[in-house]
Structure formats: structure tokens, C-alpha cells
N, CA, C and O atoms as a GROMACS GRO file, in nm:
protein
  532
    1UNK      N    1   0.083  -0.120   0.000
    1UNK     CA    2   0.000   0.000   0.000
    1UNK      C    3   0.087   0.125   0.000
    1UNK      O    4   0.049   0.222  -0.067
    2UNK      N    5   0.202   0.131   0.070
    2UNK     CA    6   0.305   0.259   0.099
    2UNK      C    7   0.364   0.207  -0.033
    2UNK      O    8   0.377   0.089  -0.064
    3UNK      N    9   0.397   0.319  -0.108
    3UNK     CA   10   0.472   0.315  -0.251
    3UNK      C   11   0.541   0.442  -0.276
    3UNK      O   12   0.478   0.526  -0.212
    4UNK      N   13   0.622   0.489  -0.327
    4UNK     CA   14   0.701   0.581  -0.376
    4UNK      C   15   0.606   0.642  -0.491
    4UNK      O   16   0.572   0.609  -0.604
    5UNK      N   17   0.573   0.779  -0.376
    5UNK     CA   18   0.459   0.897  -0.475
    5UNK      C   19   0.338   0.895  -0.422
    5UNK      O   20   0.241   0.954  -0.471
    6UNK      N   21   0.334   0.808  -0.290
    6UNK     CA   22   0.218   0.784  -0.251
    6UNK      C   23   0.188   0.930  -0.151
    6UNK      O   24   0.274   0.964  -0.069
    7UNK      N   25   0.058   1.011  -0.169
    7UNK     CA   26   0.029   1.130  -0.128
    7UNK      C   27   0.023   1.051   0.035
    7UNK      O   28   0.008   0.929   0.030
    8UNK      N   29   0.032   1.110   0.170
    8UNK     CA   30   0.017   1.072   0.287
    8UNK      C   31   0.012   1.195   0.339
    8UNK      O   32   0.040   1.301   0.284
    9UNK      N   33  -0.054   1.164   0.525
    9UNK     CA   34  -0.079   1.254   0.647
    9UNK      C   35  -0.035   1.215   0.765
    9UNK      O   36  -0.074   1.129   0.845
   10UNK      N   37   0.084   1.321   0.764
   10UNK     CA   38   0.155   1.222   0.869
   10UNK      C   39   0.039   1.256   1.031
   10UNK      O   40  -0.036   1.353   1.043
   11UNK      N   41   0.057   1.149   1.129
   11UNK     CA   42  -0.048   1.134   1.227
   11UNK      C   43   0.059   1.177   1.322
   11UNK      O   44  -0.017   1.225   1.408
   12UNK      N   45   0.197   1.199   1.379
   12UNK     CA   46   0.205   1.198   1.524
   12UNK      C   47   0.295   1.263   1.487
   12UNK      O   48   0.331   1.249   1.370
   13UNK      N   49   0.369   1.364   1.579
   13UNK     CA   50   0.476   1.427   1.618
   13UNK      C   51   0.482   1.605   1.563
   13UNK      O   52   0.366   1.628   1.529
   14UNK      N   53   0.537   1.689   1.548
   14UNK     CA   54   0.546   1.777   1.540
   14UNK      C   55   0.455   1.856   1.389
   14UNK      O   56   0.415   1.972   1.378
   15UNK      N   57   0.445   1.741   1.290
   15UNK     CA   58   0.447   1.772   1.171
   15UNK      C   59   0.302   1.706   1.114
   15UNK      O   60   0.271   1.681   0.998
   16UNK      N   61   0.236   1.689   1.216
   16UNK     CA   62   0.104   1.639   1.265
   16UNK      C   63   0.011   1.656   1.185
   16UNK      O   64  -0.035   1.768   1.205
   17UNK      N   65  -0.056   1.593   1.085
   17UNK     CA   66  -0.198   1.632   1.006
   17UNK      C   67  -0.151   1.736   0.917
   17UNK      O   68  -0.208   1.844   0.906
   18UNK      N   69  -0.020   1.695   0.837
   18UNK     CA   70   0.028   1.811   0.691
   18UNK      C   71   0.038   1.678   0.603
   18UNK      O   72   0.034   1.558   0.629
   19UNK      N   73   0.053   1.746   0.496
   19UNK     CA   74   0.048   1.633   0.396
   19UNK      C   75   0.197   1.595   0.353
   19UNK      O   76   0.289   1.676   0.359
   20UNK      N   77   0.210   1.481   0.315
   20UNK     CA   78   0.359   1.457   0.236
   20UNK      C   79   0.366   1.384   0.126
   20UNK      O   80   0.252   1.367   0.080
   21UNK      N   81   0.431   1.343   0.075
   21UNK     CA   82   0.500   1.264  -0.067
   21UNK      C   83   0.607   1.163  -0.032
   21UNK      O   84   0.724   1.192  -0.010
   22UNK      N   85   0.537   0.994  -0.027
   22UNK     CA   86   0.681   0.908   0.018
   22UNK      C   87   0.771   0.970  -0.102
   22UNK      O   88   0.727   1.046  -0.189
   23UNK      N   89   0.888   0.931  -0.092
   23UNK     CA   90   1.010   1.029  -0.195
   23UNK      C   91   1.092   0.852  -0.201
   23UNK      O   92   1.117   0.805  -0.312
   24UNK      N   93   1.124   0.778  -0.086
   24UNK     CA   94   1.185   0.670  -0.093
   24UNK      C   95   1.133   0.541   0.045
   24UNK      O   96   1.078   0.574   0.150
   25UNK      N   97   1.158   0.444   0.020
   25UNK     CA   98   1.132   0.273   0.131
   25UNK      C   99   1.279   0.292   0.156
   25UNK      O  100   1.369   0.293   0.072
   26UNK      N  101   1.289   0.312   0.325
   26UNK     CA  102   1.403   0.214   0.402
   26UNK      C  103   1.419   0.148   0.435
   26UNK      O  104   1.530   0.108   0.471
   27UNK      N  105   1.288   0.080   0.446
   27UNK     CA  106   1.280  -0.085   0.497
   27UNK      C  107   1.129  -0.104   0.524
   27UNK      O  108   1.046  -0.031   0.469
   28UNK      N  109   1.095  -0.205   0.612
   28UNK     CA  110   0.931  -0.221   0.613
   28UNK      C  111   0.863  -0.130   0.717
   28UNK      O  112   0.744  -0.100   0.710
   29UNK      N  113   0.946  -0.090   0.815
   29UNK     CA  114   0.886  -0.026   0.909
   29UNK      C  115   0.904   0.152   0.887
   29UNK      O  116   0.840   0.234   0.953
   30UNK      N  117   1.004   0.186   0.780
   30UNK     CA  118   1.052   0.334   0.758
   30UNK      C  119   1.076   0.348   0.628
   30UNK      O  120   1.132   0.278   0.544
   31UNK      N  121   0.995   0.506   0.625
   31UNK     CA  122   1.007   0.551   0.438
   31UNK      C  123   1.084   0.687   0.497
   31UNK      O  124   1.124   0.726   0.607
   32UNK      N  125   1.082   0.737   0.354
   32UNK     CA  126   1.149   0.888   0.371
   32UNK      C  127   1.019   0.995   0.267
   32UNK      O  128   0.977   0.966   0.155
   33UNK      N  129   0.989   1.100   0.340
   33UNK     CA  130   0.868   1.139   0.316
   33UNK      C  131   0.954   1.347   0.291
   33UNK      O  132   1.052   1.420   0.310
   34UNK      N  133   0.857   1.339   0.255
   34UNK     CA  134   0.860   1.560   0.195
   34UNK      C  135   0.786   1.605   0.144
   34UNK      O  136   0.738   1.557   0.041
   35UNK      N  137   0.757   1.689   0.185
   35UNK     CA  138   0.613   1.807   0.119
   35UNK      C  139   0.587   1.903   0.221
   35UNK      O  140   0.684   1.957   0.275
   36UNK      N  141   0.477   1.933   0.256
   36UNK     CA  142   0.450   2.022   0.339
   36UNK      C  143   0.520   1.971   0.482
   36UNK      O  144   0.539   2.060   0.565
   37UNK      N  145   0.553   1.854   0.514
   37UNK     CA  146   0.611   1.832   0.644
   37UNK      C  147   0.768   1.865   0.589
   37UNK      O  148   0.792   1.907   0.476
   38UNK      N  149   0.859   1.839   0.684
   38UNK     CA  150   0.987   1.832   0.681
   38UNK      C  151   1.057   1.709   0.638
   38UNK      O  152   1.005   1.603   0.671
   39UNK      N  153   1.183   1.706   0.560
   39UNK     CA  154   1.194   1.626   0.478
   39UNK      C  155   1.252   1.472   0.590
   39UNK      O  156   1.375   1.473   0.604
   40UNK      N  157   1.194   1.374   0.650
   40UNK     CA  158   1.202   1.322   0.723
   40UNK      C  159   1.236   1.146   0.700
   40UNK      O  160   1.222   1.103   0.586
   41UNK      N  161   1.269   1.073   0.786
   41UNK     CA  162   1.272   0.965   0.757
   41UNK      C  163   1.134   0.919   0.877
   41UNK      O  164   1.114   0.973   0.986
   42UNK      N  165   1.061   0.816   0.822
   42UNK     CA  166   0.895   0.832   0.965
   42UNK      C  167   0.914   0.699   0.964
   42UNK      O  168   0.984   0.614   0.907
   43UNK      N  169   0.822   0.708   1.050
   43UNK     CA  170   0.772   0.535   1.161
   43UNK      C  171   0.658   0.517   0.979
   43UNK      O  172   0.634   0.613   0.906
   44UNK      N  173   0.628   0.428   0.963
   44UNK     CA  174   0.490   0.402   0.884
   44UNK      C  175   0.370   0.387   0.996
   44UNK      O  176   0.259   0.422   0.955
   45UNK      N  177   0.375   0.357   1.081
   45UNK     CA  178   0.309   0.406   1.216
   45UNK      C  179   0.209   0.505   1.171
   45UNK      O  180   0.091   0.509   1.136
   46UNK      N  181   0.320   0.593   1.190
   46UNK     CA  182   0.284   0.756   1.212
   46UNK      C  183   0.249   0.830   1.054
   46UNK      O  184   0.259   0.948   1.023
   47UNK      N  185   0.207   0.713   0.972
   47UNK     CA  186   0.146   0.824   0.861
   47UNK      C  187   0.040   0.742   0.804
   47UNK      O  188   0.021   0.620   0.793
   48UNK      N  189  -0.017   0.840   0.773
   48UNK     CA  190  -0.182   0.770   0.697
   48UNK      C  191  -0.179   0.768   0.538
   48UNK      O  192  -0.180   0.878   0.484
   49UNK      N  193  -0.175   0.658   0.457
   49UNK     CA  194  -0.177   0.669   0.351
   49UNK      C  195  -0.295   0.704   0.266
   49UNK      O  196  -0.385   0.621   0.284
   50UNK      N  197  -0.330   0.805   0.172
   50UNK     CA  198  -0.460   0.832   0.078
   50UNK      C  199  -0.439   0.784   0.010
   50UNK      O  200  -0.351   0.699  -0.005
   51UNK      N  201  -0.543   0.840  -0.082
   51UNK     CA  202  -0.589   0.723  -0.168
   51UNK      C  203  -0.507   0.797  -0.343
   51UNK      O  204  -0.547   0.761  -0.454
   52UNK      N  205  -0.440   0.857  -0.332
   52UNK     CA  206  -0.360   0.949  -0.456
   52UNK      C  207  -0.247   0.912  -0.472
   52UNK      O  208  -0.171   0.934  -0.377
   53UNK      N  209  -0.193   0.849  -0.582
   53UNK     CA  210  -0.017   0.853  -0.609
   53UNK      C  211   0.041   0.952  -0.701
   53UNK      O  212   0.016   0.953  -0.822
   54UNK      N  213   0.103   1.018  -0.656
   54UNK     CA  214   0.173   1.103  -0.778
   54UNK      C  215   0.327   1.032  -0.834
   54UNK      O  216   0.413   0.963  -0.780
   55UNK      N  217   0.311   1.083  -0.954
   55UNK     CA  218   0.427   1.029  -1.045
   55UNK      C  219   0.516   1.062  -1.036
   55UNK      O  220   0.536   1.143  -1.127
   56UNK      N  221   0.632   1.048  -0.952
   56UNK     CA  222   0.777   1.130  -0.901
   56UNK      C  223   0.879   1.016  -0.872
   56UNK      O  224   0.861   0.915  -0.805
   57UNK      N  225   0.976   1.052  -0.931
   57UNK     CA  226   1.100   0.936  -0.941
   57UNK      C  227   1.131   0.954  -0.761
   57UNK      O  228   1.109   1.048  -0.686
   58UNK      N  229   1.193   0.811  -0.736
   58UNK     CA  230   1.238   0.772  -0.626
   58UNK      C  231   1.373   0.871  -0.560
   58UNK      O  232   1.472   0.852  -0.630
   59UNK      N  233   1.391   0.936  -0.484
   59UNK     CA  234   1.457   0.993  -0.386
   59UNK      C  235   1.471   1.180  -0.437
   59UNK      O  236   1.548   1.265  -0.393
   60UNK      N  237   1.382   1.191  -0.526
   60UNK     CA  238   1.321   1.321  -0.583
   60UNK      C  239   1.372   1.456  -0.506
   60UNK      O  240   1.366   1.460  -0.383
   61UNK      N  241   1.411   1.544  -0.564
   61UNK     CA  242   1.441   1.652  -0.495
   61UNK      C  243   1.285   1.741  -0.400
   61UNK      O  244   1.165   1.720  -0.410
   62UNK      N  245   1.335   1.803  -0.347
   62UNK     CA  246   1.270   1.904  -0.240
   62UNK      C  247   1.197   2.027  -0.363
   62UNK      O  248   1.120   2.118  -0.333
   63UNK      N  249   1.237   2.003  -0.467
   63UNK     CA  250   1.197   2.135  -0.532
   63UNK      C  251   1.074   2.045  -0.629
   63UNK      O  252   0.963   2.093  -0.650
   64UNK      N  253   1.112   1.924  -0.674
   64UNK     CA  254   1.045   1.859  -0.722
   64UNK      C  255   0.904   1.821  -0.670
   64UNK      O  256   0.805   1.843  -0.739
   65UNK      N  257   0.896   1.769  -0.560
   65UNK     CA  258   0.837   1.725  -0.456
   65UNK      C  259   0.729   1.826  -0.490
   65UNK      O  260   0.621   1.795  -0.540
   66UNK      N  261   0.783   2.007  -0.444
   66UNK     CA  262   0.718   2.111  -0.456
   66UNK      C  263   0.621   2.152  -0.532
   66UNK      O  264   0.510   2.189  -0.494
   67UNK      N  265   0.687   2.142  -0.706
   67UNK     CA  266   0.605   2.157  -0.773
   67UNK      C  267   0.484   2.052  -0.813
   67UNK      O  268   0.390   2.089  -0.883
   68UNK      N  269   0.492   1.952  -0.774
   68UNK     CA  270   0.345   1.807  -0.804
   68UNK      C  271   0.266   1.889  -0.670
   68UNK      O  272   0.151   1.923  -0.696
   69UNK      N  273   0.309   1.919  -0.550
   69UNK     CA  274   0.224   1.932  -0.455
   69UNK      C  275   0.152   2.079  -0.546
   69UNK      O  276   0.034   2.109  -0.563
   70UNK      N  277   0.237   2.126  -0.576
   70UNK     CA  278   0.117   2.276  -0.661
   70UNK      C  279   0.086   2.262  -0.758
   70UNK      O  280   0.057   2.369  -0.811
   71UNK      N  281   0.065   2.120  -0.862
   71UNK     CA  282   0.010   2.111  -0.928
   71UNK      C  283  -0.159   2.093  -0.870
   71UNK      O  284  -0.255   2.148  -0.925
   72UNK      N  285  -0.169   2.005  -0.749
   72UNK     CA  286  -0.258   1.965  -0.660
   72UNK      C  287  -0.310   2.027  -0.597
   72UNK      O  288  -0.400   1.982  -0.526
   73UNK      N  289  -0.273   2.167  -0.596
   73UNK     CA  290  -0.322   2.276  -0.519
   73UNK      C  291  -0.318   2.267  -0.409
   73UNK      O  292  -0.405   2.320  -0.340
   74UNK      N  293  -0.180   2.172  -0.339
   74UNK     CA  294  -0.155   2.219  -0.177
   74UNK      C  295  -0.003   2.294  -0.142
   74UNK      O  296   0.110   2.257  -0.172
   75UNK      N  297  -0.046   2.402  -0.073
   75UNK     CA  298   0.025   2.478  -0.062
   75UNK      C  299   0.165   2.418   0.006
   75UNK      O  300   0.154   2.314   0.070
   76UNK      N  301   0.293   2.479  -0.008
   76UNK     CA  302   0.375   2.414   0.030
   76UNK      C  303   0.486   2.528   0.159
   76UNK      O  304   0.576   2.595   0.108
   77UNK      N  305   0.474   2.533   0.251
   77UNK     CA  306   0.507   2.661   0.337
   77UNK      C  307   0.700   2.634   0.314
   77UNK      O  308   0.774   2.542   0.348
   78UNK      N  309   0.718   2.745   0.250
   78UNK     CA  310   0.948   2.702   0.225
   78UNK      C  311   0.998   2.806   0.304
   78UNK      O  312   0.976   2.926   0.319
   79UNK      N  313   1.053   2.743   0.336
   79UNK     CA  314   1.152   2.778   0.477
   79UNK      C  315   1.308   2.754   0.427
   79UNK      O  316   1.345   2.670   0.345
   80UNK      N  317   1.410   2.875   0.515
   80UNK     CA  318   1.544   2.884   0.462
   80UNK      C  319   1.606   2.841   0.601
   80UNK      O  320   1.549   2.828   0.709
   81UNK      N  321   1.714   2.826   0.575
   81UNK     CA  322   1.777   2.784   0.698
   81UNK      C  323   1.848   2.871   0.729
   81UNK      O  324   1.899   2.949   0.648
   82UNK      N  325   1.870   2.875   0.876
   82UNK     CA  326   1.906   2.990   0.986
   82UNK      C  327   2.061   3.029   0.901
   82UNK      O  328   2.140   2.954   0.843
   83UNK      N  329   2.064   3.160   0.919
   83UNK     CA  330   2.190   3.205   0.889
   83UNK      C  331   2.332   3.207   1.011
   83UNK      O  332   2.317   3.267   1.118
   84UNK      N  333   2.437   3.150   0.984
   84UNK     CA  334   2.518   3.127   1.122
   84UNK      C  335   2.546   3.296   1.122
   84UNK      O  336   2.546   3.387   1.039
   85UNK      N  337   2.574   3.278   1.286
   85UNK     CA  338   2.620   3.447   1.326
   85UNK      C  339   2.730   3.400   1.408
   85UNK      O  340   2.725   3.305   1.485
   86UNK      N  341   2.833   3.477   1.386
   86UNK     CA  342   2.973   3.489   1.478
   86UNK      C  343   2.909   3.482   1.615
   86UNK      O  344   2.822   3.556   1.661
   87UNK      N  345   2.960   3.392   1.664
   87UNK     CA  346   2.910   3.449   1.878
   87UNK      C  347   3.043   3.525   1.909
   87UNK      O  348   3.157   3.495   1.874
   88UNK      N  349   3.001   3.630   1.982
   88UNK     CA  350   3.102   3.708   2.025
   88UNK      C  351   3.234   3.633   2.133
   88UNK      O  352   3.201   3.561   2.227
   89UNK      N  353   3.362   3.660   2.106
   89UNK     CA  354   3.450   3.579   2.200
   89UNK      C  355   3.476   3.654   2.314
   89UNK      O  356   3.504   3.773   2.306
   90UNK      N  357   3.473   3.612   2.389
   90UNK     CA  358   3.513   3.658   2.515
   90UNK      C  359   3.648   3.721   2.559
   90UNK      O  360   3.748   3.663   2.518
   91UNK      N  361   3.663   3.815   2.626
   91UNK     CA  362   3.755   3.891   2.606
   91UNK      C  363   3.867   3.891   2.725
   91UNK      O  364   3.820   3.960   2.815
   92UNK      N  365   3.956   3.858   2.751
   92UNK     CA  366   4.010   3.856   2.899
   92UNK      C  367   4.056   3.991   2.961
   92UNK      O  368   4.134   4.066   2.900
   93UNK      N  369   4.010   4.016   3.073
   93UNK     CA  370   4.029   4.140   3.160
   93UNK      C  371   4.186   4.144   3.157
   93UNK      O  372   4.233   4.034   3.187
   94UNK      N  373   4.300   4.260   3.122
   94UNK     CA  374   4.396   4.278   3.170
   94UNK      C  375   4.385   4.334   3.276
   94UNK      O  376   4.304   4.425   3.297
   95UNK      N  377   4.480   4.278   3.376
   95UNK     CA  378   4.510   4.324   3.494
   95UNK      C  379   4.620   4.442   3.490
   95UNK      O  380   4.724   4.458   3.426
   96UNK      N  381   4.558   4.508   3.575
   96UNK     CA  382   4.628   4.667   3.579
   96UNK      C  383   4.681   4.730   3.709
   96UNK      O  384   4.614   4.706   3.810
   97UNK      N  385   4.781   4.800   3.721
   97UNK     CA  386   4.820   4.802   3.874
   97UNK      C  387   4.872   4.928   3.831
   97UNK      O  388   4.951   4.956   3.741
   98UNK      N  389   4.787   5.028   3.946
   98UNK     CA  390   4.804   5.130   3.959
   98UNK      C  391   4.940   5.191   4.016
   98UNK      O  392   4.964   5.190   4.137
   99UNK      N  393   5.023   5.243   3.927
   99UNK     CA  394   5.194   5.245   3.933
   99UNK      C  395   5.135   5.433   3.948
   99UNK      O  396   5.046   5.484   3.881
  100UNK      N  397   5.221   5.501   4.058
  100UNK     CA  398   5.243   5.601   4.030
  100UNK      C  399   5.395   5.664   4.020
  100UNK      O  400   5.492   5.598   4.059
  101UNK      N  401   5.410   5.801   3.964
  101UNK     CA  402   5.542   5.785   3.916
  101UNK      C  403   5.636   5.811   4.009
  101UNK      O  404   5.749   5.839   3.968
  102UNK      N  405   5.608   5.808   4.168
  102UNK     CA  406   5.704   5.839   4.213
  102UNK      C  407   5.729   5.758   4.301
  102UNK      O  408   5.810   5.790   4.388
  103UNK      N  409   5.667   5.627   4.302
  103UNK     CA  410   5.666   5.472   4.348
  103UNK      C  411   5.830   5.409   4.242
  103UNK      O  412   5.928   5.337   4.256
  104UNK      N  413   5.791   5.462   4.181
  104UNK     CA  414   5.859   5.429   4.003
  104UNK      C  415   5.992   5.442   4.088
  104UNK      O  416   6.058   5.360   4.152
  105UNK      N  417   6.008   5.610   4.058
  105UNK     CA  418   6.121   5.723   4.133
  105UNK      C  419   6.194   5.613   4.254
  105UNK      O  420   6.303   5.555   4.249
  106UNK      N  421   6.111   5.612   4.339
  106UNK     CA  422   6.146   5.546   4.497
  106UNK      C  423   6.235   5.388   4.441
  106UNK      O  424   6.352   5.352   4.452
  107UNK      N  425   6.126   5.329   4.386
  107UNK     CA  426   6.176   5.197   4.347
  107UNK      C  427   6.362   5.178   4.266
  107UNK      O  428   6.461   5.108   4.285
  108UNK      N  429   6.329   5.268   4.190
  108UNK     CA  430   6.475   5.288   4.118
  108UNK      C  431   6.602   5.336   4.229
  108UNK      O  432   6.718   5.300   4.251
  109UNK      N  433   6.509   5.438   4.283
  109UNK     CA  434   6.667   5.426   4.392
  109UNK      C  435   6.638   5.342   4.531
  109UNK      O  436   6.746   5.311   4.581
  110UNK      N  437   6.569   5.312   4.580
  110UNK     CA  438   6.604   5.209   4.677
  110UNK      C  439   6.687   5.048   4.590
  110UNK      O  440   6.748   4.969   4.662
  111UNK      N  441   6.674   5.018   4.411
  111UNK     CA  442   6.731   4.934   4.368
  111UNK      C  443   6.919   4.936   4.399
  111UNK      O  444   7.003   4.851   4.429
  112UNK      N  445   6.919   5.133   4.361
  112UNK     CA  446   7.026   5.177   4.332
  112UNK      C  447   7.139   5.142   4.435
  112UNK      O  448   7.250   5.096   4.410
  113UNK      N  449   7.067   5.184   4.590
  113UNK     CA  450   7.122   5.178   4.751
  113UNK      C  451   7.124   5.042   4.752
  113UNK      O  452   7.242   5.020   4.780
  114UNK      N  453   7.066   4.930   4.740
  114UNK     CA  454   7.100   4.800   4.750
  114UNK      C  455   7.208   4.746   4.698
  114UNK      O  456   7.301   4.689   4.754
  115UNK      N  457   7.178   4.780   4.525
  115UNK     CA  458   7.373   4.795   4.500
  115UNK      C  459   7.424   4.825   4.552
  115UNK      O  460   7.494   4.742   4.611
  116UNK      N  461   7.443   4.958   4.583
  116UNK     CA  462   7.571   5.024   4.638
  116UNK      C  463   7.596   4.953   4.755
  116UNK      O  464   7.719   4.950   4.765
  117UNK      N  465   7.536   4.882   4.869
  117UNK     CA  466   7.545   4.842   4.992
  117UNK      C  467   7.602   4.712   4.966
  117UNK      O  468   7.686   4.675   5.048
  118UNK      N  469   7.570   4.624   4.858
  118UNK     CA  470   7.644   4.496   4.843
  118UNK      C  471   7.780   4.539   4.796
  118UNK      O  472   7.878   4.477   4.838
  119UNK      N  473   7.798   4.658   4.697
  119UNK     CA  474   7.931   4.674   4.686
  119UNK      C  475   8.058   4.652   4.772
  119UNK      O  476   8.159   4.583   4.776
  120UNK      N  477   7.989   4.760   4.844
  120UNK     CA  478   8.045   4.819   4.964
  120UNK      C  479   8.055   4.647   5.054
  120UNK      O  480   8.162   4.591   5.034
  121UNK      N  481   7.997   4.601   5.107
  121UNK     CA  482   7.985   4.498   5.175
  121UNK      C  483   8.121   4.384   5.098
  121UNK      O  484   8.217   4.346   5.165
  122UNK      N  485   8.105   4.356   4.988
  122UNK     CA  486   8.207   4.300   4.948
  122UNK      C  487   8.319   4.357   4.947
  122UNK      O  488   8.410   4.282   4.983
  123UNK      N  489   8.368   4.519   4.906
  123UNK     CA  490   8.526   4.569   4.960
  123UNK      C  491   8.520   4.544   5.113
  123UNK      O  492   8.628   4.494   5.146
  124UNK      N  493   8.465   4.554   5.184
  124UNK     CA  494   8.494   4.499   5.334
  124UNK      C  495   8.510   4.367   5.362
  124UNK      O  496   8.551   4.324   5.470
  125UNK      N  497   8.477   4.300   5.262
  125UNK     CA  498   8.518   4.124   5.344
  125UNK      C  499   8.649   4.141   5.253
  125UNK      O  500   8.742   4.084   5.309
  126UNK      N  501   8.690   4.203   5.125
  126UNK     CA  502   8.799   4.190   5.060
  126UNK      C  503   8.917   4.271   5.192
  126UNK      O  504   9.014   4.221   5.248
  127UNK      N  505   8.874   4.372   5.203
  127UNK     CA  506   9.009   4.402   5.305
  127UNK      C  507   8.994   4.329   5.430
  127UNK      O  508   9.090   4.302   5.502
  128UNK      N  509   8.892   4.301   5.452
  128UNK     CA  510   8.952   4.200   5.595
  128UNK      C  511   9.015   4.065   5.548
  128UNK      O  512   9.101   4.013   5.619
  129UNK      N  513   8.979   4.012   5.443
  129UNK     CA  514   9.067   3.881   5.407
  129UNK      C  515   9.218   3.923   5.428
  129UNK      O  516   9.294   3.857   5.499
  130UNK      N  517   9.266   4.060   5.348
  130UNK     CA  518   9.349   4.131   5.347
  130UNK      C  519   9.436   4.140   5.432
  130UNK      O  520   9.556   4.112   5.422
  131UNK      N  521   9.340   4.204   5.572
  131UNK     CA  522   9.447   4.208   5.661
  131UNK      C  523   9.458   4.078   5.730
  131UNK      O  524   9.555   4.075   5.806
  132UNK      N  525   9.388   3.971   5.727
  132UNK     CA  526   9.428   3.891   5.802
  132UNK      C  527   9.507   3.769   5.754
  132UNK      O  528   9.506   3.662   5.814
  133UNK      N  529   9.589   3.795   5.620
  133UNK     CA  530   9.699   3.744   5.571
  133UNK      C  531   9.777   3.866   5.593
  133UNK      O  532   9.896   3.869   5.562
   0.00000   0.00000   0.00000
């Protein structure tokens, strides 16, 4: 009874009581169906076969499909698919540390006095080696 071109209504799920066009058989329990529903692979369950076959080669395009359904005068609602949009990336916070310039100033010469104090510290162990040969 299910045949390729066979007009159907699908009965359960989202796409509920629209009409379709088997397009191809996947086996005994699943066809692949298109028309006013979405181009789907279904339970045979879930679709009601009428009593109309239209003449459309086996695994038929979406545009094809289209025009037999408007020969028949059922409307066919076409839909585009979502356009991708960049998601914005996330941005990492630099960390910032409030330097003022006379932290700066300070820092450079307290570096400066630390030198100078190791200097100094080493000519004193040099002359005491010194004198104590």
C-alpha cells in the first residue's frame, strides 16, 4: 500500500496532520517522506496513507516534490535555513596596577642603595681577608 509517490498525512509528532510525498522505502517499518512536512525519515506508524499517487521518481528533490504538490493545489510553506552568526569571543580582563610615578622614582633608587650596599659589603670582606693574611 506505501509506494514511492504515494500522497500521505503524517499522524504523530510535530508535523502532525500536513500532507507529504513518500520520496523513498528504508525498509518495512521506515520511508522517507517531503512536502509540506519536513523532509524526514517516519515510523509508517505515524502516517496515513490516501488514496492518490503522484508520479515522481524515487529519492526526488525538495523542489520537485514542490512543484506536483502545486500542481494539486496544496500549498507548500518554504523555509530557509538559519543564517550562522559569529558568537562574540570573550575577552580577557587585563590586569592593571596602579603604578604612580614616584613609586617608580622610589623603586629605582632604593634598587640603586641596594647595590651600592652589596658593593660596599664585598670591599669589606675583601680588606679584611686582606688584613688577616
Amino acid at each position: 500500500m506505501i509506494e514511492v509517490g504515494r500522497l500521505v498525512v503524517k499522524l504523530a509528532g510535530r508535523d502532525a496532520g500536513l500532507k507529504g510525498i513518500v520520496i523513498d522505502i528504508v525498509d518495512d517499518n521506515f520511508v522517507l517522506i517531503d512536502g509540506q512536512v519536513r523532509r524526514k525519515k517516519v515510523n509508517v506508524k505515524h502516517i496515513e496513507p490516501l488514496d492518490q499517487i503522484i508520479k515522481i521518481k524515487k529519492g526526488a528533490s525538495h523542489a520537485d516534490v514542490v512543484s506536483e504538490l502545486k500542481k494539486l493545489k496544496i500549498d507548500v510553506k518554504e523555509t530557509k535555513p538559519k543564517e550562522k552568526t559569529v558568537r562574540p569571543r570573550k575577552v580577557r580582563k587585563k590586569k592593571e596596577k596602579p603604578v604612580e610615578e614616584k613609586d617608580k622614582k622610589e623603586t629605582k633608587v632604593k634598587k640603586e642603595k641596594k647595590a651600592e650596599e652589596k658593593v660596599e659589603k664585598k670591599e669589606e670582606v675583601k680588606k679584611g681577608e686582606e688584613k688577616k693574611e
